[in-house]
KOLKELO-536732 format. One line per 10 residues: number of its first residue (from 1); their letters; for each residue x, y, z of C-alpha. Coordinates in steps of 0.1 Angstrom, whole numbers, padded with zeros to 4 digits, always signed. Example, Ala and Ser with C-alpha at 12.3 -4.5 7.8 and 13.67 -1.06 7.14 Angstrom:
1 = as = +0123/-0045/+0078  +0137/-0011/+0071
//
This chain:
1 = xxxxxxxxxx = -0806/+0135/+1804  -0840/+0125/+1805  -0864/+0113/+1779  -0877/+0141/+1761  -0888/+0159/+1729  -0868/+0188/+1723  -0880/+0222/+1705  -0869/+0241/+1683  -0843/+0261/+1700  -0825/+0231/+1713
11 = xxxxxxxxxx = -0838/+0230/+1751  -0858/+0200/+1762  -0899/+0203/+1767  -0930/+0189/+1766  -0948/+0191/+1726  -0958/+0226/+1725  -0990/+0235/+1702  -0990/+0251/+1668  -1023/+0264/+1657  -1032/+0268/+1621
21 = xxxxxxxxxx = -1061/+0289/+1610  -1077/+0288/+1575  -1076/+0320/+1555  -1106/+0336/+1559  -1123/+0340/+1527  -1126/+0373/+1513  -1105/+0393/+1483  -1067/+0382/+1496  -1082/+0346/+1493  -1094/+0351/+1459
31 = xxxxxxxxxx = -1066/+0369/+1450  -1042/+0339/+1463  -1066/+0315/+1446  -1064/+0332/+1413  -1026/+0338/+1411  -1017/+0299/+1422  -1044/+0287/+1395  -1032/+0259/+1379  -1000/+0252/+1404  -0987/+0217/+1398
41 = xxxxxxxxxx = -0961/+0194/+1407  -0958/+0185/+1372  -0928/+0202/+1356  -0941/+0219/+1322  -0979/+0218/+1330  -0983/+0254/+1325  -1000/+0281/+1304  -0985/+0293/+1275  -0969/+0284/+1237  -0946/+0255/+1253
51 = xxxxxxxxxx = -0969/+0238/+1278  -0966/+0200/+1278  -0996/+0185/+1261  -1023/+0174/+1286  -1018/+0131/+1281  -1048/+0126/+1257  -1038/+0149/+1236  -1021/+0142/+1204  -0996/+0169/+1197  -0997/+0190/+1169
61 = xxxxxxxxxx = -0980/+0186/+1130  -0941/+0191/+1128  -0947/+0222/+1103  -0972/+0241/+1126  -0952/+0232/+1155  -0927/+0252/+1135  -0945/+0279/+1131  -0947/+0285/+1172  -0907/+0284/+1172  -0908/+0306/+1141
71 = xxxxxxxxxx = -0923/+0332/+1160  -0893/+0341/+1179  -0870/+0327/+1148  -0883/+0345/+1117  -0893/+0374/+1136  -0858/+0381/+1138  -0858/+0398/+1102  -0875/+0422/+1116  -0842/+0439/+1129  -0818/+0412/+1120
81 = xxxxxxxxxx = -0807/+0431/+1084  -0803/+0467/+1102  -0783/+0449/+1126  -0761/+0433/+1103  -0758/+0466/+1081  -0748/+0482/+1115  -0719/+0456/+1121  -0705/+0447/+1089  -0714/+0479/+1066  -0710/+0468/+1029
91 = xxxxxxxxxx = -0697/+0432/+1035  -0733/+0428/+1059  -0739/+0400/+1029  -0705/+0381/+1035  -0705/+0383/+1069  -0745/+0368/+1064  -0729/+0338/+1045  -0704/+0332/+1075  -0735/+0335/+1095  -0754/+0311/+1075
101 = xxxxxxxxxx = -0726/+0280/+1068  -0723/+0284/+1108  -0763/+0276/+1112  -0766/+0252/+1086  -0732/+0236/+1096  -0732/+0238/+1138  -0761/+0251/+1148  -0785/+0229/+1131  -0761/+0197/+1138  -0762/+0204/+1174
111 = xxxxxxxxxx = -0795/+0209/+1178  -0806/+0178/+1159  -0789/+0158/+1186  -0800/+0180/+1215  -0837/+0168/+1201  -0825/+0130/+1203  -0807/+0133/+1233  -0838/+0152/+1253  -0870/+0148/+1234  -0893/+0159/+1260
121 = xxxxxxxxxx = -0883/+0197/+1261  -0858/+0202/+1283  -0831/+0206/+1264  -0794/+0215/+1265  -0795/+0224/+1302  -0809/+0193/+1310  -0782/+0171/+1294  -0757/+0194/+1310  -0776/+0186/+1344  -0768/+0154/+1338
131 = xxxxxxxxxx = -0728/+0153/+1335  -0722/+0171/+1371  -0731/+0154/+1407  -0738/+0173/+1438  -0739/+0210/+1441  -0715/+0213/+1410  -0739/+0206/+1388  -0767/+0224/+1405  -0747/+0257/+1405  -0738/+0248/+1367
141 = xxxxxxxxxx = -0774/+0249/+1359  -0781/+0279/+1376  -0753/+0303/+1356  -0771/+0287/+1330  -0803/+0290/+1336  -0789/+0333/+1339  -0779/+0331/+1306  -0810/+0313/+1292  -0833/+0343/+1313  -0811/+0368/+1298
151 = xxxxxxxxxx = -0817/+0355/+1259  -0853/+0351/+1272  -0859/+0381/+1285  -0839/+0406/+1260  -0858/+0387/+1233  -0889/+0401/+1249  -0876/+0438/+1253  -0860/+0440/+1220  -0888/+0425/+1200  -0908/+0451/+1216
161 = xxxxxxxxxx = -0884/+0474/+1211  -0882/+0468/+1175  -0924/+0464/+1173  -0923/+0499/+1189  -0901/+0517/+1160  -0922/+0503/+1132  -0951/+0514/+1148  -0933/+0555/+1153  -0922/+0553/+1115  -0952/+0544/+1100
171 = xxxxxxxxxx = -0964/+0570/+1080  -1000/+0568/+1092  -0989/+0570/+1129  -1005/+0599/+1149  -0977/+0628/+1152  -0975/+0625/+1191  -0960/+0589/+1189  -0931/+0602/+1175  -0900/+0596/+1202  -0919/+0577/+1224
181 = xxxxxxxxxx = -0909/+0546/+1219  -0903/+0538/+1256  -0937/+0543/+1266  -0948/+0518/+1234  -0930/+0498/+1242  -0937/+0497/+1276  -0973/+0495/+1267  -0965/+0461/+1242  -0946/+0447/+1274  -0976/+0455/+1300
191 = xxxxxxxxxx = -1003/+0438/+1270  -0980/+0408/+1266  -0983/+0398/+1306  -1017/+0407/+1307  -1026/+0384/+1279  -1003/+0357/+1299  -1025/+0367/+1333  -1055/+0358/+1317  -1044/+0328/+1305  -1026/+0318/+1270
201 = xxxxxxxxxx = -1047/+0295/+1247  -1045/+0284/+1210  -1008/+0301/+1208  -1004/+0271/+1177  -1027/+0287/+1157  -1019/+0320/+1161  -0985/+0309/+1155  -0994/+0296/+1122  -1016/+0327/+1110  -0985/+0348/+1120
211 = xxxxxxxxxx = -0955/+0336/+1105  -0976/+0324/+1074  -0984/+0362/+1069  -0954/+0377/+1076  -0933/+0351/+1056  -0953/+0358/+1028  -0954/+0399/+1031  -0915/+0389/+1028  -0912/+0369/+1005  -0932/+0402/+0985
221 = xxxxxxxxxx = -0907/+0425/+0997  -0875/+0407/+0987  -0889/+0399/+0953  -0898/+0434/+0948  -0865/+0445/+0958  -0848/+0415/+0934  -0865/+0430/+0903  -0854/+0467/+0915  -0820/+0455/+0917  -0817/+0433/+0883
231 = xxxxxxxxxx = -0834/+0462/+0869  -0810/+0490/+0879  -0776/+0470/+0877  -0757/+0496/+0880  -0765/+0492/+0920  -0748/+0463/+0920  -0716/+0477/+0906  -0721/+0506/+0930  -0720/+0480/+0961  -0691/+0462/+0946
241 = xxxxxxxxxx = -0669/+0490/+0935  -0676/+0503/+0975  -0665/+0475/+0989  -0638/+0478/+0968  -0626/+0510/+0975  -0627/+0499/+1016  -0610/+0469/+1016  -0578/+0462/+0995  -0587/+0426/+0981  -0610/+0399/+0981
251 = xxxxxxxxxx = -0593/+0379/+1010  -0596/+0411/+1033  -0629/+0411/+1026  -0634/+0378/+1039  -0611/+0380/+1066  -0634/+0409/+1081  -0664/+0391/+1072  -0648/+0362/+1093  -0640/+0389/+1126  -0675/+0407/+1122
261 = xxxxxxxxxx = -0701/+0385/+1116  -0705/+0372/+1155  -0724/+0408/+1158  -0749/+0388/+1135  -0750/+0357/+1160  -0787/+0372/+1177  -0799/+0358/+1139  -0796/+0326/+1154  -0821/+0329/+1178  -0849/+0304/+1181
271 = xxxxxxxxxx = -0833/+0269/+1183  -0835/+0266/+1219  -0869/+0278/+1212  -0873/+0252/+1191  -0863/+0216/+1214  -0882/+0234/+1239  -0919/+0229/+1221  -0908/+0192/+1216  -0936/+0176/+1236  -0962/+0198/+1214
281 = xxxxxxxxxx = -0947/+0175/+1183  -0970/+0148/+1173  -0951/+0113/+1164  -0958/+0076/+1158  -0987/+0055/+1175  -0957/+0033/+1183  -0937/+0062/+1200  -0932/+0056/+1239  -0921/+0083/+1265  -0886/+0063/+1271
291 = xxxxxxxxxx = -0887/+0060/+1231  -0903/+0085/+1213  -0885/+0080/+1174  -0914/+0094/+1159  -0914/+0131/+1175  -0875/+0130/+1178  -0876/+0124/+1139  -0905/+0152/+1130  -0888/+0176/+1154  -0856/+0171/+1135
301 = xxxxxxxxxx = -0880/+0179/+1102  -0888/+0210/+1121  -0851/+0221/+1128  -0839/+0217/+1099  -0872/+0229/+1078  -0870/+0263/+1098  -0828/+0268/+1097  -0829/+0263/+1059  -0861/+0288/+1052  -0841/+0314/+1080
311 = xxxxxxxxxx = -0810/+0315/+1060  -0826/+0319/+1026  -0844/+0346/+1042  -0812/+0363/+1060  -0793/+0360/+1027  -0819/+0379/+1002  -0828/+0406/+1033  -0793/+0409/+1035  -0781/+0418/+0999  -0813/+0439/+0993
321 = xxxxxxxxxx = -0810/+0463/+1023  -0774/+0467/+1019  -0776/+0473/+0977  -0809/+0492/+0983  -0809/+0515/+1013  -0778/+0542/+1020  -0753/+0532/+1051  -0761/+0563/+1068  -0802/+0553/+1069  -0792/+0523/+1091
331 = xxxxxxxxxx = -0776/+0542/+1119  -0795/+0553/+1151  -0820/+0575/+1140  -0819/+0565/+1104  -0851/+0557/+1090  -0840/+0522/+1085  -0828/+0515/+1118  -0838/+0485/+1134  -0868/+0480/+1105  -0845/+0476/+1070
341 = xxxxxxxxxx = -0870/+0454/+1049  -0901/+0475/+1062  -0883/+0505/+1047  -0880/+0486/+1016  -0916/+0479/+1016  -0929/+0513/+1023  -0901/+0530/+0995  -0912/+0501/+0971  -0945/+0488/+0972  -0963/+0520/+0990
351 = xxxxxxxxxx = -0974/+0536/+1024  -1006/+0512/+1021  -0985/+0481/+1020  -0958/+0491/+1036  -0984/+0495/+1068  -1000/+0463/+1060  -0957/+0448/+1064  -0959/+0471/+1098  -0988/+0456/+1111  -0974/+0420/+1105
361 = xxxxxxxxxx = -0942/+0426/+1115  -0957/+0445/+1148  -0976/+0414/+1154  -0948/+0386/+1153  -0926/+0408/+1167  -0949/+0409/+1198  -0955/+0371/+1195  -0923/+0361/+1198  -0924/+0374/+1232  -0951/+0356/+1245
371 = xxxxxxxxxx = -0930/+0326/+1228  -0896/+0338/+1252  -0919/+0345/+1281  -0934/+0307/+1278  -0894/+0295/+1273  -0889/+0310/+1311  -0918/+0298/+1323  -0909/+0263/+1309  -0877/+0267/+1323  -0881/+0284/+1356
381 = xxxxxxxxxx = -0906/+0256/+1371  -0885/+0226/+1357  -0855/+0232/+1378  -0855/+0260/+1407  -0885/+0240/+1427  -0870/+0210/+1427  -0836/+0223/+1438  -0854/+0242/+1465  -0842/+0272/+1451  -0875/+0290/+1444
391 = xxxxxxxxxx = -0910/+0287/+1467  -0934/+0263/+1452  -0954/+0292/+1438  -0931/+0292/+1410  -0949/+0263/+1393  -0973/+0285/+1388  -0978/+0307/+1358  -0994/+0342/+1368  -0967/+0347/+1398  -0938/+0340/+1376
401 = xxxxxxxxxx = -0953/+0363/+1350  -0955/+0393/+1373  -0924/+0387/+1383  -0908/+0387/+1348  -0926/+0416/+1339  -0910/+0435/+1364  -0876/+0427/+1348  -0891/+0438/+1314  -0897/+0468/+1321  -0868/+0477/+1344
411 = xxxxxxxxxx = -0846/+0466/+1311  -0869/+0485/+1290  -0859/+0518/+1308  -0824/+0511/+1312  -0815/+0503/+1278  -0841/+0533/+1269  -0860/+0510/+1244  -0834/+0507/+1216  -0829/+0476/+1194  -0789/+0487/+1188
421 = xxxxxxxxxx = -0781/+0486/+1225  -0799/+0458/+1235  -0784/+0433/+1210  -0748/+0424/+1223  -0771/+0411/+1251  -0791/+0393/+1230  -0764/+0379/+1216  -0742/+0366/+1244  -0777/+0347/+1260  -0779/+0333/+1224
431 = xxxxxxxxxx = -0745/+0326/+1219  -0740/+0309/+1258  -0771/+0284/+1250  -0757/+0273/+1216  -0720/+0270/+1232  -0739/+0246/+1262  -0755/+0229/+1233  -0726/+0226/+1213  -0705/+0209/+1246  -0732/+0186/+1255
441 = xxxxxxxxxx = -0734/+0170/+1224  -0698/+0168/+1219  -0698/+0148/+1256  -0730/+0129/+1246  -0717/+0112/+1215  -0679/+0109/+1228  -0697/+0084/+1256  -0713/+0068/+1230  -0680/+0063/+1213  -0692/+0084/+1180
451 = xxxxxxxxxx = -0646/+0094/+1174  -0657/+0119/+1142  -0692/+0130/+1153  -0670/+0140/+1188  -0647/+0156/+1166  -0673/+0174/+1143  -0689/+0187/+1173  -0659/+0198/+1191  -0650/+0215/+1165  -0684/+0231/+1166
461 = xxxxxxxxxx = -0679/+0238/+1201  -0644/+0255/+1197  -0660/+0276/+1168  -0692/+0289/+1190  -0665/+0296/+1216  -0646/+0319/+1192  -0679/+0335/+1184  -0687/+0342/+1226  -0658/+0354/+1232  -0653/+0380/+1203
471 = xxxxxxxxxx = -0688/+0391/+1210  -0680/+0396/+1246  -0653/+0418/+1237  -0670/+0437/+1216  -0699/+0443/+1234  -0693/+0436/+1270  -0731/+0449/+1281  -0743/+0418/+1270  -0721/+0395/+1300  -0729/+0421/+1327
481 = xxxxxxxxxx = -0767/+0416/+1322  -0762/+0378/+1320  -0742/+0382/+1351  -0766/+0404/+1365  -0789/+0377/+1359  -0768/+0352/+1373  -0762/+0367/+1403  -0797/+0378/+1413  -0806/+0340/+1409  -0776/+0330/+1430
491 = xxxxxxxxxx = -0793/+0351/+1458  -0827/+0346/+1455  -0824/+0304/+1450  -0798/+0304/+1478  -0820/+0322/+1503  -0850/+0298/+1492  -0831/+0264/+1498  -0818/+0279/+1532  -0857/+0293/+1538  -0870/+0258/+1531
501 = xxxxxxxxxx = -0846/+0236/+1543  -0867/+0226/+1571  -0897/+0212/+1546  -0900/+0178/+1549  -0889/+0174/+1511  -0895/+0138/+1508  -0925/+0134/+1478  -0935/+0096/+1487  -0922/+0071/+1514  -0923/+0035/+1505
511 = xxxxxxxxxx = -0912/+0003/+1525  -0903/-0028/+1514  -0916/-0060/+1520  -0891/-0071/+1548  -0895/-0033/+1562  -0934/-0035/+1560  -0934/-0067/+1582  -0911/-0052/+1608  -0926/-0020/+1616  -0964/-0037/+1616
521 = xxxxxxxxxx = -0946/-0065/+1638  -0932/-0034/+1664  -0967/-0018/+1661  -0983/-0049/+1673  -0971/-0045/+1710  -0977/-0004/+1708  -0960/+0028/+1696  -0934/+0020/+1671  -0899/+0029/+1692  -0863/+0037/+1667
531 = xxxxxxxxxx = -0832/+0045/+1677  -0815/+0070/+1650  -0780/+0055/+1643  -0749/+0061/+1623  -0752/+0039/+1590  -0715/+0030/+1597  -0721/+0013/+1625  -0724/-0022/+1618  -0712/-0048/+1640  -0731/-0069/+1672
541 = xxxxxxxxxx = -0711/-0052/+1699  -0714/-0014/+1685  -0759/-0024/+1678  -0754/-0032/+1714  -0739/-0007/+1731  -0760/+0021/+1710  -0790/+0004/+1724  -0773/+0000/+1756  -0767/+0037/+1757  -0801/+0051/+1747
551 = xxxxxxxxxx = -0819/+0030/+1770  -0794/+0048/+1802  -0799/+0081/+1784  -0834/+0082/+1773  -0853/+0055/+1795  -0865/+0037/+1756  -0895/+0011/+1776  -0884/-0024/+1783  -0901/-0046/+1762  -0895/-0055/+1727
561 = xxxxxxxxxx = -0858/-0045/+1712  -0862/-0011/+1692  -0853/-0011/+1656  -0829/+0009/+1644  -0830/+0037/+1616  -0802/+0047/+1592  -0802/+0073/+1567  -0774/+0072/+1538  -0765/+0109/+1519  -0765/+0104/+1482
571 = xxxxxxxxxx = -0768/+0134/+1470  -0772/+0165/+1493  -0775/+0189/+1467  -0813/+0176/+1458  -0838/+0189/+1478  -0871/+0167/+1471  -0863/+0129/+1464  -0887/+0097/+1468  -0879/+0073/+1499  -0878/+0039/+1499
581 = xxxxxxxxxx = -0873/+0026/+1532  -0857/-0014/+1531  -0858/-0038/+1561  -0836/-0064/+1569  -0825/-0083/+1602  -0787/-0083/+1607  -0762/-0085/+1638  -0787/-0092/+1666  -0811/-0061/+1655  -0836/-0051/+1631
591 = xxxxxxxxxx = -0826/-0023/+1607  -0845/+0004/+1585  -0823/+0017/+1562  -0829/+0042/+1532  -0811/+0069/+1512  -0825/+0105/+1511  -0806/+0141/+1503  -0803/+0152/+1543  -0807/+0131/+1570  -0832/+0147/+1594
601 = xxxxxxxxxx = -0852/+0156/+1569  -0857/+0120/+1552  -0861/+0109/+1594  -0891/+0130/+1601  -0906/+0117/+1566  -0901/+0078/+1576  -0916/+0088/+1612  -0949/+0106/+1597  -0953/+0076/+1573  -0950/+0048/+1601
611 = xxxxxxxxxx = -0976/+0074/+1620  -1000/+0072/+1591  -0995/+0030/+1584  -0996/+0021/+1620  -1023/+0048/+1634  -0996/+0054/+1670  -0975/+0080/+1675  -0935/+0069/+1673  -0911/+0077/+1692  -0875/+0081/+1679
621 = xxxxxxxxxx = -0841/+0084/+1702  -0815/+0108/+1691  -0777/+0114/+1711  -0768/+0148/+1711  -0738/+0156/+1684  -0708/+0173/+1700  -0695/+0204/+1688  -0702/+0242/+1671  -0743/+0244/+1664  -0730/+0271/+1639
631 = xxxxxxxxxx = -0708/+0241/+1620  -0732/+0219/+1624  -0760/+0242/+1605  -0738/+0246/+1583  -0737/+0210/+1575  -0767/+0203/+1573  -0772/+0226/+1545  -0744/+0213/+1522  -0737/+0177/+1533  -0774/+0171/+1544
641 = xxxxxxxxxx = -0761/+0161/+1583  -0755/+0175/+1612  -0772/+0184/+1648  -0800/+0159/+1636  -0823/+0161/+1665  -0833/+0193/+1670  -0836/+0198/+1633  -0860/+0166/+1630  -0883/+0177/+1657  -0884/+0213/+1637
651 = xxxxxxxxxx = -0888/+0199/+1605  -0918/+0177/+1621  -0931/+0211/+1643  -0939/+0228/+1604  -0948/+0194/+1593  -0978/+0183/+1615  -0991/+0211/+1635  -1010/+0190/+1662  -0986/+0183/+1690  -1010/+0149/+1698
661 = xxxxxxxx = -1002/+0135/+1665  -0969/+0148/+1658  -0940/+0119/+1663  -0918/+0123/+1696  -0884/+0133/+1694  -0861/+0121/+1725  -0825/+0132/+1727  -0801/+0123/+1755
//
């Protein structure tokens, strides 16, 4: 066969044109322009509560940091006690202890080394990323990544859930609110990604404001509550003698504590939350990005500051609902149901008040999903672009928004708005994270040869384990909307990576000295000429008869010997890598050599790059690859090889549109 450039269907021709026309400006291209505002290649450089500080910025205080995480951590009192009541009934306090010794004791440990072992926000996925090679890990992240979306997202439907019964029982609420919660909440859903559209500034401070009022309304209502309970004692021999009365003895008591309380687990919510706001934590003029002690030691503070303040709270909210407010008042429909403490404050301190608690807890409630919809917008961008599993419009904010508010509301309607439904799914997202947290560490310090820490979090591990699986069991909703989750990520990255698998995916192309002196040296006598070859091919006689055998094939000009290009596959799972492209001069020939994720793809890189250093067009020989084009696609897109030719010359047909400048492609 004849020297020629061959298109994309696998025939040989002549270049064949590709126009490209400019959008013509009018409201689509404002449109476009407004919803890609702000796109960047930079991994967390987005909008929103857990946006990477711009580089001259400072960061923020470890206690108002707090305060941002708190929003989706505290506000879990909210419906955390009605919850609890639900699950355990009169031993909702014991089972809150088991709750609390399994914060304080795993939860908090974990965590505290997920901030030292990734103290720039990426957090327990990321350290998980790195343990698995190759499409193993990739797929890994991805369940992952649908059980992170699925604590995201339900934290975002039931806070507005939640926000959406306080604002029905409120005694001041007009009478036609009354059963529609749905629509409220819909409503608190539709304000939240507006507010994100428009662009999300000053979340710290708000943060701050928020949690310092509602802490403090709470802090009110449980020591109103206290003094009504010390001053009637006869409650607390009325609780006792209950729980009494249900359970034979003390150690029954704590054995059903032990088999209840992973119902409670969604009261851990908000550590995830909390590694993920890391690059928002100011630390030491000394601190470097390869070593930043200072903000791994404040965000530590922060952890441990918010875990001990959460339990004290869960505790007191705990005994007062379940000494102060009837059983059957928790149940759906119940006037305490899914708001315990702001019955408390409107039965104790007054309608007035008791509104003042609604409004507050309305607001934090609201907050802390704008603080879950920044987690999936800090998450989303970091991983699915680079894998080629999402379109680059996903580093942007207000696309990604939409798109999650779709899923908002489609949750909202299926789960009809209710906080009791909606838990067990809150709980297994919740419960998944801690349990990838929990294994990472265990891994990370076993490497660093830490025996008891390894044990201590192994232990830890086995425990959140336990937890997972009896919540499963329990409440199986909550793995088929994770899964549901899973799987429409599965799809919709696997589609993308095929859909762009013939970008040219390589971010920068350098060459090294040695490989800089040889293509200038080839480009000194005219167009650049390279023969593609097999990297293991790598004696005299084999450079020889490849050259040999292109030049009967493919009529290469006589003149100057070719040099020949290799590509070696580390890692065919990544989609966008740097190149660097090293020289050298070995058996009789002069080599290129460099490592990329797919071979065509890393080919048609090195060939615009020489284009752009030497100002000529190359030219680069290909032999066609026997066998099955079906196989050899198929290749391609798991082992990064394949019929390299024709997929070269497409790869460089989307990558330079001019034919006149585009490299040749000759196959014979």
């Amino acid at each position: 066969m004849s020297g020629a450039e061959v298109d994309k269907s696998g025939s040989v021709n002549s270049p064949i044109s590709s126009t490209s026309t400019s959008p013509s400006p009018g409201v689509k291209a404002r449109l476009r322009s407004w919803l890609l505002d702000g796109l960047s290649q930079q991994s967390a450089r987005h909008q929103g509560p857990h946006a990477a500080p711009q580089p001259e910025e400072k960061g923020h205080t470890w206690w108002r940091v707090m305060c941002l995480t708190g929003v989706d951590y505290f506000s879990t009192l909210g419906y955390q006690p009605g919850i609890a009541a639900l699950a355990a009934g009169l031993l909702s306090p014991l089972a809150t202890l088991v709750l609390i010794g399994l914060t304080l004791l795993g939860a908090l440990p974990v965590y505290r080394r997920v901030a030292h072992e990734s103290p720039h926000g990426e957090g327990s996925i990321a350290m998980l990323e790195r343990l698995l090679s190759w499409w193993s890990g990739k797929i890994f992240v991805l369940v992952l990544l649908g059980f992170a979306a699925t604590d995201f997202m339900i934290t975002i439907t039931l806070s507005a859930a939640d926000a959406a019964a306080h604002v029905v029982e409120n005694p001041f609420a007009p009478h036609w609110l009354e059963g529609e919660n749905l629509w409220i909440t819909l409503v608190l859903v539709g304000l939240l990604g507006g507010v994100f559209l428009k662009g999300f500034r000053e979340a710290i401070g708000i943060a701050v404001v928020l949690v310092g009022t509602y802490l403090t309304l709470n802090v009110v209502v449980l020591a109103v509550s206290a003094w009504e309970v010390l001053s009637h004692p006869v409650r607390i021999g009325d609780w006792t003698d209950a729980m009494t009365a249900e359970h034979s003895s003390p150690l029954a008591m704590v054995g059903v504590a032990l088999l209840v309380f992973p119902k409670l687990a969604l009261g851990m919510s908000g550590f995830e939350t909390g590694v993920a706001v890391m690059p928002q934590v100011k630390g030491d003029p000394s601190d470097t990005y390869a070593k930043p002690t200072g903000r791994i030691r404040e965000t530590r503070k922060l952890l441990t500051t918010a875990a001990v303040i959460m339990s004290c709270f869960l505790l007191l909210s705990s005994l007062a609902t379940t000494i102060l407010i009837p059983q059957d008042d928790f149940k759906t429909g119940g006037p305490a149901n899914g708001r315990a403490l702001a019955y408390l404050a409107h039965e104790h301190l007054g309608q007035v008040f008791g509104t003042v608690y609604d409004v507050s807890t309305i607001a934090i409630l609201w907050f802390a999903g704008a603080s879950a919809l920044a987690g999936l917008l800090n998450l989303v961008p970091r991983y699915l672009p680079r894998y080629g599993m999402a379109p680059e419009w996903t580093r942007a904010v207000r696309p990604l928004v939409l798109v999650f508010m779709v899923a908002a509301v489609l949750i909202t309607v299926w789960f009809d708005a209710n906080v009791d439904k909606q838990s067990g799914a809150y709980a297994t997202g919740v419960l998944v994270l801690m349990l990838s947290a929990a294994f990472a560490s265990t891994v990370a310090v076993h490497k660093r040869g830490h025996r008891r820490a390894a044990i201590g979090f192994g232990v830890i591990t086995a425990v959140f384990a336990y937890t997972l699986v009896t919540n499963v069991v329990e409440r199986p909703d909550g793995l088929k909307i994770a899964l549901i989750f899973i799987l429409a990520i599965m799809v919709t990255s696997f589609v993308s990576r095929v859909h762009r698998a013939f970008e040219l995916r390589a971010t920068e192309v350098t060459f090294d000295d040695t490989a800089a002196r040889l293509v200038d040296e080839a480009a000194s006598r005219g167009p650049v000429q390279l023969i593609a070859n097999e990297p293991d091919d790598h004696t005299t006689g084999q450079y020889r008869a490849k050259e040999y055998e292109q030049r009967a094939h493919t009529h290469i000009p006589e003149g100057e010997p070719p040099l020949f290009l290799e590509v070696f596959v580390r890692d065919s799972s990544d989609f966008t890598s740097d190149v660097t492209v090293h020289g050298d001069e070995k058996h009789g020939v002069r080599r290129l050599r460099v490592s990329g994720p797919t071979v065509p793809n890393t080919i048609a890189a090195i060939l615009l790059s020489i284009r752009d250093r030497t100002g000529q067009v190359p030219h680069a020989y290909f032999s066609w690859t026997e066998g099955n084009p079906v196989s050899h696609l198929f290749q391609f897109l798991v082992f990064g090889h394949g019929e390299v030719a024709p997929v070269t010359r497409e790869v460089l047909r989307r990558a330079e549109p001019d034919p006149e400048r585009r490299p040749w492609v000759h196959v014979g």
